[in-house]
C-alpha positions as CSV (number, residue, x, y, z in Angstrom):
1,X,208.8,-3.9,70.4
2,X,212.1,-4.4,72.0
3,X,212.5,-7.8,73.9
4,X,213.1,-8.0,78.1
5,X,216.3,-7.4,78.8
6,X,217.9,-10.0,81.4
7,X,220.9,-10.5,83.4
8,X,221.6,-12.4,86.7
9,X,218.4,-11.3,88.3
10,X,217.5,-8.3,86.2
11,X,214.7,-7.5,84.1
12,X,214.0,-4.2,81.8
13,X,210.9,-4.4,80.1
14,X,210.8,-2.5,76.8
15,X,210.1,1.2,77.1
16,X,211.9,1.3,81.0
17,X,215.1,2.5,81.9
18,X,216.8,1.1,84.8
19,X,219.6,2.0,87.3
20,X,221.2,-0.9,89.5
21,X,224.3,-2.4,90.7
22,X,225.9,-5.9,89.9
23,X,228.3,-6.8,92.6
24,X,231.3,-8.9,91.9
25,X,233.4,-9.0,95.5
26,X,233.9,-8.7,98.9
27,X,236.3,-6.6,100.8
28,X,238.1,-7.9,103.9
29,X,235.5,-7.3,106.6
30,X,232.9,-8.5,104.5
31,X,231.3,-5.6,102.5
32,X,230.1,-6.4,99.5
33,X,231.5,-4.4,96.3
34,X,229.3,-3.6,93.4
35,X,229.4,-1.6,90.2
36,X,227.0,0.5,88.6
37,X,225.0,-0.5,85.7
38,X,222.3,1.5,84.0
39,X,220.0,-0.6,81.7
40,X,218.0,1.2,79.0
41,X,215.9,-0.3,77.0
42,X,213.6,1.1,74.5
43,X,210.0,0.8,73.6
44,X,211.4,0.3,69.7
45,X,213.1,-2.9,68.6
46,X,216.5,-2.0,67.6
47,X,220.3,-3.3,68.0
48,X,221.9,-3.5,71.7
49,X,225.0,-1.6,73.0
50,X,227.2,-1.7,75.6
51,X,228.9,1.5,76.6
52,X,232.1,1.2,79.4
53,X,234.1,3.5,80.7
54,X,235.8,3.9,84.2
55,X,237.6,0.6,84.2
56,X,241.0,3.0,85.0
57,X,240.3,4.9,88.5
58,X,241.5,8.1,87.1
59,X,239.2,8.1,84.0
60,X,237.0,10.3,85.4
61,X,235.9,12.3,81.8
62,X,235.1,9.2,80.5
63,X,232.6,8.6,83.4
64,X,230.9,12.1,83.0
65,X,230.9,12.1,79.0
66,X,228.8,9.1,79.5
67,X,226.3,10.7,81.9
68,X,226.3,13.7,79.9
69,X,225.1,11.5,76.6
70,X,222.7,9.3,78.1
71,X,220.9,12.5,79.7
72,X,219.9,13.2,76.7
73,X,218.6,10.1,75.6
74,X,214.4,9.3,75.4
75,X,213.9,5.8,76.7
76,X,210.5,6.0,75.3
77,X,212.0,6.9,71.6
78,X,215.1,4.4,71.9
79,X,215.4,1.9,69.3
80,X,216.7,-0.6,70.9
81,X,218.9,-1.0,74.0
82,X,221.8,0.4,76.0
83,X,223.3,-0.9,78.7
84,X,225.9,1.0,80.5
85,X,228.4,0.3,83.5
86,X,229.4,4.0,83.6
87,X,232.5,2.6,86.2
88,X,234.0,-0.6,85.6
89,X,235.9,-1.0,87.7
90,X,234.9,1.0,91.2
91,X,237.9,-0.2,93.3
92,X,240.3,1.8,91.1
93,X,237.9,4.7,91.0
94,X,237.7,4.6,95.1
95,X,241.7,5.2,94.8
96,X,241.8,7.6,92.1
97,X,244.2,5.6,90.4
98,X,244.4,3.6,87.7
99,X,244.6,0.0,89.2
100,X,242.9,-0.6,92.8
101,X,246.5,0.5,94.8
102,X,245.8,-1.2,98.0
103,X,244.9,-4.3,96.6
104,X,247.5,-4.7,94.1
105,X,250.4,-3.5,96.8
106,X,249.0,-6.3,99.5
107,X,250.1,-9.0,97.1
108,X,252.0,-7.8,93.8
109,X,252.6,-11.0,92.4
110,X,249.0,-12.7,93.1
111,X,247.4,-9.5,91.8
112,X,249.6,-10.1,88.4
113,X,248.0,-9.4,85.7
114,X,246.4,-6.1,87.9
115,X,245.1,-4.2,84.9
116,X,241.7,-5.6,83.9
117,X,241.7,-3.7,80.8
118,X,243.7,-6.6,79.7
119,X,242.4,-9.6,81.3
120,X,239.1,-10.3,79.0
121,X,237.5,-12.5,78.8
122,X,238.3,-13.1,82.3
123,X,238.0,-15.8,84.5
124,X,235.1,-16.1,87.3
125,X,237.5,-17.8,89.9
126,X,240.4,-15.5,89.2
127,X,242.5,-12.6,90.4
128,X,240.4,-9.4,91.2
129,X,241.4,-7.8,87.6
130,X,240.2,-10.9,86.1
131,X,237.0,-11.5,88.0
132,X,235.9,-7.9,86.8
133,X,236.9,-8.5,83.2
134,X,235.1,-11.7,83.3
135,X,231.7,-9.8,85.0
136,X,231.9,-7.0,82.1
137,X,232.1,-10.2,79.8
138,X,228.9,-11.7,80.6
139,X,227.6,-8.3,80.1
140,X,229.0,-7.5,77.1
141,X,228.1,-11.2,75.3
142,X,224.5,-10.1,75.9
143,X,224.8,-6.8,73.4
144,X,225.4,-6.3,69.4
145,X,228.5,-4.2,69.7
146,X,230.6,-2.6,72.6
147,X,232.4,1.0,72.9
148,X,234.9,1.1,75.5
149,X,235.9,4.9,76.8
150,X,239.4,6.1,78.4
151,X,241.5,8.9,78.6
152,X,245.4,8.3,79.0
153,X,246.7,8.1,82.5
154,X,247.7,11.4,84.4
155,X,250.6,13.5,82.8
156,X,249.1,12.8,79.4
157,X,246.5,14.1,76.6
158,X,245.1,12.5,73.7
159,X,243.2,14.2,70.6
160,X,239.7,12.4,70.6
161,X,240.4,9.4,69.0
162,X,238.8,6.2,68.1
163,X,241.2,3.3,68.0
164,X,240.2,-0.3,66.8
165,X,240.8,-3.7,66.7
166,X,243.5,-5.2,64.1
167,X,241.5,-5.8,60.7
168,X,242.3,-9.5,60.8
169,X,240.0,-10.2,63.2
170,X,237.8,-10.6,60.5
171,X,234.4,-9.1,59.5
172,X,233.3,-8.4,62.9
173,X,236.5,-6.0,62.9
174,X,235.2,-4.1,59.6
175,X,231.7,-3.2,61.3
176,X,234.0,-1.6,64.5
177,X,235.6,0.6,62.0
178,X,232.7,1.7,60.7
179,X,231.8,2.4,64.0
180,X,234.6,3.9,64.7
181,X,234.3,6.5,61.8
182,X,230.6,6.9,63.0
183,X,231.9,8.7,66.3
184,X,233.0,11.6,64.7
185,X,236.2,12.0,66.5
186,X,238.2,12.7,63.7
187,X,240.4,10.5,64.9
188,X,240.8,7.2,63.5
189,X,243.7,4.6,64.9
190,X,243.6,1.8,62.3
191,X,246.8,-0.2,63.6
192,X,247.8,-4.3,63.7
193,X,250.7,-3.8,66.6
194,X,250.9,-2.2,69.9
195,X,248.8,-2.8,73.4
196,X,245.5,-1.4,71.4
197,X,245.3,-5.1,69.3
198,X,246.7,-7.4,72.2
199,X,244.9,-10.1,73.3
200,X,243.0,-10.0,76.0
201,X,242.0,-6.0,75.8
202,X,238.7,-5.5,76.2
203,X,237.8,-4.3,72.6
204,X,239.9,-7.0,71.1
205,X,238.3,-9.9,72.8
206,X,235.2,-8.5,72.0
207,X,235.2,-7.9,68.6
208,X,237.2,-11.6,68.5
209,X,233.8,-13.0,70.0
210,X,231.0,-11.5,67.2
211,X,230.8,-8.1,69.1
212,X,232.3,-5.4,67.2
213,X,234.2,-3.3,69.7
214,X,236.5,-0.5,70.1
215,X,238.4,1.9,72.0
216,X,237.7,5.4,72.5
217,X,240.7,7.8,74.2
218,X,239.7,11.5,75.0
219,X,241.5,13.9,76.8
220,X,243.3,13.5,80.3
221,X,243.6,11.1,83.0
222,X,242.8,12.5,86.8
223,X,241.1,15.7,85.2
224,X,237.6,16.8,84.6
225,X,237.1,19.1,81.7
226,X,234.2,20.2,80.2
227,X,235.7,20.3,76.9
228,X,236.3,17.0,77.0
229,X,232.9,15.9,78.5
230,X,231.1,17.6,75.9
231,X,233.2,16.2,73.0
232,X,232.8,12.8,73.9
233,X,229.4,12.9,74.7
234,X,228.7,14.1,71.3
235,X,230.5,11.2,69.9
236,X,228.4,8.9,71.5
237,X,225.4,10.2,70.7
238,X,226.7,9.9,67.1
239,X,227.1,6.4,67.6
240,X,223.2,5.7,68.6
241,X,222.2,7.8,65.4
242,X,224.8,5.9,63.4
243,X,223.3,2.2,64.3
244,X,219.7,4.5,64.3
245,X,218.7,4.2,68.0
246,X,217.9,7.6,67.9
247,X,217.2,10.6,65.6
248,X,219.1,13.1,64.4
249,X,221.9,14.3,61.9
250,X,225.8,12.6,62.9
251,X,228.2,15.4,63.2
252,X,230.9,14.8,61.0
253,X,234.2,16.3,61.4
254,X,235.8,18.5,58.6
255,X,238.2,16.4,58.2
256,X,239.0,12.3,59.8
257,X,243.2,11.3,60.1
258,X,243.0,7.7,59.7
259,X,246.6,6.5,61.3
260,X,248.3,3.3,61.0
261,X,250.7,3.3,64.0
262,X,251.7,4.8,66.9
263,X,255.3,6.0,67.2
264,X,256.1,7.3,70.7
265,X,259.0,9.3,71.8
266,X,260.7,8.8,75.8
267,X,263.2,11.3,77.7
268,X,266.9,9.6,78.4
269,X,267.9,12.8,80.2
270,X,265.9,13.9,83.0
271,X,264.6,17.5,84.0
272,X,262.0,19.8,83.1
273,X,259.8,19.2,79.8
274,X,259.1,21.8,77.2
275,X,256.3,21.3,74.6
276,X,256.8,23.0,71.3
277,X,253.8,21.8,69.4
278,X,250.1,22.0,69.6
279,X,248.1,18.8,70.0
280,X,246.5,17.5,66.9
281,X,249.7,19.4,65.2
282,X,250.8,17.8,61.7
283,X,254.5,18.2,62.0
284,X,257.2,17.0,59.1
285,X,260.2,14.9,59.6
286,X,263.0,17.2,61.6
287,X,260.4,19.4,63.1
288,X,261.4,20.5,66.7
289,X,258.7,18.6,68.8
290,X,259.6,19.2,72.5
291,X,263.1,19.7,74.6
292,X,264.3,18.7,78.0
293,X,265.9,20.9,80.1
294,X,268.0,20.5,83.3
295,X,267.2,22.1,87.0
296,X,269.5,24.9,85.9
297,X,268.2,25.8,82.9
298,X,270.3,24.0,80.5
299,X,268.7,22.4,77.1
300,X,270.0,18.6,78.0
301,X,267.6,16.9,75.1
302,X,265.4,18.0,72.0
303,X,262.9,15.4,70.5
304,X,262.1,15.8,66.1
305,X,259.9,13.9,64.3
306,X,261.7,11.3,63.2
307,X,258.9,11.2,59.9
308,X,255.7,13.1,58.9
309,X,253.3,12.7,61.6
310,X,250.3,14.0,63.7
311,X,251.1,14.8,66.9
312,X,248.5,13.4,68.8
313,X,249.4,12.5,72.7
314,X,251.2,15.5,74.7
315,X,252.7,14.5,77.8
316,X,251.3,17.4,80.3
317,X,253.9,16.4,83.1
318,X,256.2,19.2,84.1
319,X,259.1,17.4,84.8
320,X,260.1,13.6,82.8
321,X,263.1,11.2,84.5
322,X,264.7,8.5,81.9
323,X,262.4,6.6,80.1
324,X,258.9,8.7,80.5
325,X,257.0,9.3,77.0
326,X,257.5,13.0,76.1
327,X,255.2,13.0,72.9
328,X,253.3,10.4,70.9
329,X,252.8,10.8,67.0
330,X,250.1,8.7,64.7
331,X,251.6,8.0,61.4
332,X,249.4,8.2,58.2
């Protein structure tokens, strides 16, 4: 039988599923702030996992392909545990944004670093960013392995993809690829550079601690799709029958792209953005990917892949000023 599950005042027996909130600060006049966590723990012994999503305001699929999963889910036929925190970071969710706007504007430079994303393991007496990280922390410590879920921010739109931690972690790192290819995405981001390996991002820091972890992008920021929703929540219940928390067959996809790198494209005209390529698209070096044109109609930029690629982020805004990524490709 699976063991109690504990944390700062709460206690799941085995076979009982549990909905609850942990709260972590105060807002001006005093009212308290809490987020969400679900705790279920199974009747069968069996490995623990954290699931996270919602730590960006504007991530609502990843909320809802969480919901959607765990529905389906028989506390009574778990092996082992799950504990959820299906919004990490309610603040930024209350301004349907990515970081928590009116708490960030009050005091830019106080509130630096805002993005909690990057702040783990936190600190307890920190900024607000990094008393969140450091909350989900003492969460996270207390499972087997961690899967964090985003989409991009608004105005873009990733394939599903899993993307991991740099291999030289070490053996902990190995076990979230694994994981990784256990999704089912098709997907597979398998880089050593870039703000997916940083220190301090959740996945990273997890994984650096004895918790495999990884990152999992799907779809759009600020949208709700039910293509999306039921994707990912696929995914995840591939996952629990992958580390055999529950039963069942893992879909796998016809074929997985395991990248190596990102390589991502940005406007130095401004104007209206044209997208010549579907996403998931494998496109060859010279191959027309999207074009810029001006408010009177005039082509004033055309992006090629520079190499073979897959196109695998589509920037979905309608217009792009100087500087704003216009495409994304993962290189094999």
């Amino acid at each position: 039988m699976s063991a109690v599950f504990e944390f700062e005042g709460l206690s799941v027996p085995p076979g009982a599923m549990q909905r609850t909130r942990v709260p972590f600060m105060q807002l001006a006049d005093g009212t308290a702030v809490s987020m969400p966590v679900m705790v279920m723990n199974g009747a069968r012994p069996g490995p623990r996992l954290y699931i996270g999503a919602g730590i960006h305001g504007d991530e609502v699929n990843s909320i809802a392909l969480v919901a959607r999963a765990l529905q389906q889910v028989d506390v009574q036929q778990l092996a082992g545990s799950i504990v959820c925190v299906p919004v990490q970071h309610p603040p930024s969710l209350y301004s349907d944004h990515r970081l928590p706007l009116a708490q960030f504007l009050k005091s830019p430079l106080d509130q630096a670093p805002a993005d909690a994303w990057t702040c783990f393991p936190g600190q307890a007496d920190g900024n607000l960013a990094q008393v969140v990280a450091a909350t989900l922390f003492r969460m996270i410590r207390k499972c087997d392995f961690a899967l964090d879920i985003h989409t991009p921010t608004r105005g873009g739109r990733y394939v599903p993809i899993a993307i991991l931690p740099h291999a030289g972690i070490g053996p902990a790192a190995q076990v979230a690829e694994e994981m990784g290819r256990a999704l089912g995405t098709g997907w597979v981001m398998r880089g050593d550079r870039g703000m997916y390996v940083s220190d301090g991002i959740l996945c990273v820091e997890a994984t650096k601690a004895g918790i495999p972890a990884l990152t999992f992008e799907i779809g759009e920021g600020g949208r709700l799709e039910e293509g999306s929703v039921a994707t990912g929540a696929a995914c995840v219940l591939n996952l629990l029958r992958h580390f055999k928390m529950i039963d069942g067959t893992i879909e796998v996809p016809a074929v997985t792209h395991v990248m190596r790198d990102f390589l991502g494209l940005r406007a130095s005209r401004g104007g209206l953005l044209i997208t010549e390529v579907k996403l998931g698209q494998a496109v060859k070096q010279g191959d027309l990917l999207c074009r810029v044109i001006d408010i009177f109609g005039d082509e004033v930029e055309r992006f090629v892949a520079p190499v073979d690629g897959l196109f695998v982020r589509a920037t979905t805004l309608s217009t792009v000023t100087t500087g704003e990524r216009v495409a994304t490709l993962g290189l094999l």
